[in-house]
N, C-alpha and C positions, 0 to 999 in steps of 0.2 A: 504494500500500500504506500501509494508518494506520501511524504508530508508525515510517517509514523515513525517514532523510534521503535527500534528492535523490544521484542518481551523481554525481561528481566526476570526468566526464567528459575524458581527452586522447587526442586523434584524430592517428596520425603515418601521415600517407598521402600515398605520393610525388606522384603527380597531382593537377590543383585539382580536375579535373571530377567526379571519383570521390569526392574529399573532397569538396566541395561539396553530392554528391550526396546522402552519407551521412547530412549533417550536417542540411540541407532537412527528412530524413525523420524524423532522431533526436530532433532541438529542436521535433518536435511533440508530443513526448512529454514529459510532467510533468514528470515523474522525474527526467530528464536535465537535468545542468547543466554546458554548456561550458566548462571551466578554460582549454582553451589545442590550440592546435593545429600541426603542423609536414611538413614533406615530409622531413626528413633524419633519421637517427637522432642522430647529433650533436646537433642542435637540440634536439630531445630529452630528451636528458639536460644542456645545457644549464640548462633552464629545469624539470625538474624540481622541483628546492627551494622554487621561487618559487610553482607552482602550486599542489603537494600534491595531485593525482589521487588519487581512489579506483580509478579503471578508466583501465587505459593500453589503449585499442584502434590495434591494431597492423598496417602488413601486412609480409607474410612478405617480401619482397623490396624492401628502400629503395636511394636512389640509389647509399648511403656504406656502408652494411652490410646486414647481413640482422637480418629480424625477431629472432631467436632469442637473433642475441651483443648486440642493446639492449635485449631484455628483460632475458637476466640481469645486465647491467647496471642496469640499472633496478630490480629485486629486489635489489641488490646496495645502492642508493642510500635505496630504500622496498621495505623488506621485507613489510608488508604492503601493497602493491600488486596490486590485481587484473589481470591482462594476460589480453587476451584478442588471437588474432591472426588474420588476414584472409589466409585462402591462396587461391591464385591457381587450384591442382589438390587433386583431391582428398588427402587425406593417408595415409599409409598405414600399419600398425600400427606400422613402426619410429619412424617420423619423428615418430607422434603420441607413442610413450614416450618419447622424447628431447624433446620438448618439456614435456611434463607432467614426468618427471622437474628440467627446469630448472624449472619454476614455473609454467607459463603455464596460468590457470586452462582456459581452451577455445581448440579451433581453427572456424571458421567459414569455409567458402568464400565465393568473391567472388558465386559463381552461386546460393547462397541468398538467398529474399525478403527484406527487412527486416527482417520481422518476427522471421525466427528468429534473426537477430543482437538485437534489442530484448528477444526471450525470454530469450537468454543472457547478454544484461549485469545482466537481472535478477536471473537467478541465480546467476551469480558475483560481487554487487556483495559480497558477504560474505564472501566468500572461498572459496566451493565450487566443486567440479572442475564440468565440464558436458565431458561426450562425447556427442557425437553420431553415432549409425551411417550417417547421410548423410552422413558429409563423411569418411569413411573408405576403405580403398580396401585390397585384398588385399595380405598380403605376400609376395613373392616370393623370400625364403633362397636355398632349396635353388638355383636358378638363379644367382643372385646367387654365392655361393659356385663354383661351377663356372664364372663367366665370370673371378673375379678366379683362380683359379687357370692362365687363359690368360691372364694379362697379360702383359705382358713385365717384367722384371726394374725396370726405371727405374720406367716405368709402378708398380708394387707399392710401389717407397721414395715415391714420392709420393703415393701414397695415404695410408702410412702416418702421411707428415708431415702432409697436410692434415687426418687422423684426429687426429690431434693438437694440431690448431689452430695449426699453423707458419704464421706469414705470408707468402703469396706470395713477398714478397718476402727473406724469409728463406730459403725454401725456395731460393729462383735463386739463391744469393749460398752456399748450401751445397753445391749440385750443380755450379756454374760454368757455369750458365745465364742466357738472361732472362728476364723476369717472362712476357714473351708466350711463350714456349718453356712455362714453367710453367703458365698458362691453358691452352694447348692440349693438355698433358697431361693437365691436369684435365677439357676435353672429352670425351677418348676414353675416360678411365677413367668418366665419368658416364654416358656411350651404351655401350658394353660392359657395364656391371653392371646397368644399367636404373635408375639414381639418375636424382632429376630436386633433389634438395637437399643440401648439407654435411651434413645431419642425420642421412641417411639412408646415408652414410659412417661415420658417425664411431660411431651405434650398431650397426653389420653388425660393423668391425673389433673393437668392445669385445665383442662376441658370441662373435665367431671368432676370435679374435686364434690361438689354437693351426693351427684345422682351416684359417686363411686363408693360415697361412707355410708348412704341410708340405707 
C-alpha cells in the first residue's frame, strides 16, 4: 500500500514449528516487518518496550497464561497496540465480545489459510476491528444457563471466583483446598456448561449474574 509504513510485526507462539511456520509465510510479504518474537506471554511483555510493535499477533493459549490476560496487559503497556489473536476452535459470540471488549483488534483460527490472517493484519494494522463470520461459532445461553443451575453448590463458588479472575491458587487457599482439587473443579464446570475458554465464563456470569444464583 503507497503512503503505509511496514507492520511492526511481534509473533508470541508457544510452539517453534507453528511459529516458524507463520513466520516463513508472513516475511514474504513487504509489508511485514519482524520486531521480535516469543513462546511465553511473560517474555512478552518483557520485551515489549524495547521492541515497540505495531501488531502483537497472539495465540489464544500460551504455556504461562492465556492469550487474552497478555493482551490486556499489553494494551495496558501500548495502548495503541494492535492485537490480533490465533485461536485454536472456532470462537463463539460470547468469547469473541469479551475479547473485542478487552481490545483485541481480531480473532483468526489456526485452521484458516494464511492468507486470511495477512488480510487481517492489514486491516487492523490501524487500528480497526476485523470480524470474521468464519471463525465464529453459535452461542449457546439458554443451555449454558440450565447446566450451571445443576451444579452443585462448591462447583457454583468456583465458578464465581474464577468469573472473577481469582487465582487458582487463591481460590484453594480460600476454600481449604488444593490447586489440583481447584483444576478439576474447573474441568467439570467447563464440560457441564459446554465452555471450552475463561472467557466464555467470565462473560455468561457478567450476563446472568441474577438469573445464574436464583
Amino acid at each position: 500500500m503507497v503512503g503505509q509504513r511496514k507492520i511492526r510485526l511481534y509473533v508470541t507462539v508457544g510452539q517453534r514449528m507453528l511459529r516458524d511456520s507463520l513466520l516463513f509465510q508472513l516475511l514474504l510479504n513487504d509489508d511485514v516487518e519482524l520486531v521480535g518474537e516469543s513462546e511465553t506471554g511473560v517474555d512478552t511483555l518483557n520485551r515489549l518496550s524495547a521492541t515497540r510493535p505495531g501488531v502483537l499477533l497472539i495465540e489464544e493459549n500460551l504455556q504461562d497464561n492465556d492469550g487474552l490476560t497478555i493482551a490486556e496487559s499489553a494494551l495496558s503497556l501500548q495502548p495503541s497496540l494492535s492485537v490480533l489473536l490465533i485461536s485454536d476452535t472456532p470462537v463463539s459470540t460470547g468469547r469473541l465480545a469479551i475479547y473485542l471488549e478487552a481490545g483485541i483488534k481480531a480473532v483468526v483460527s489456526k485452521h484458516q489459510p494464511v492468507q486470511e490472517l495477512m488480510k487481517t493484519l492489514l486491516y487492523i494494522r490501524n487500528g480497526q476491528v476485523y470480524v470474521s463470520a468464519r471463525n465464529t461459532a453459535a452461542d449457546d445461553t439458554p443451555t449454558a444457563l440450565a447446566a450451571y443451575r445443576a451444579l452443585s453448590g462448591r462447583e457454583r463458588e468456583v465458578a464465581h471466583l474464577m468469573a472473577g479472575r481469582v487465582p487458582v491458587r487463591d481460590i484453594a487457599e480460600q476454600l481449604g483446598v488444593s490447586c489440583k482439587t481447584v483444576h478439576s473443579y474447573k474441568d467439570r464446570i467447563f464440560v457441564k456448561l459446554g465452555f471450552e475458554r475463561l472467557p466464555e465464563l467470565i462473560l455468561f456470569m457478567h450476563r446472568h449474574q441474577h438469573g445464574a444464583t436464583s
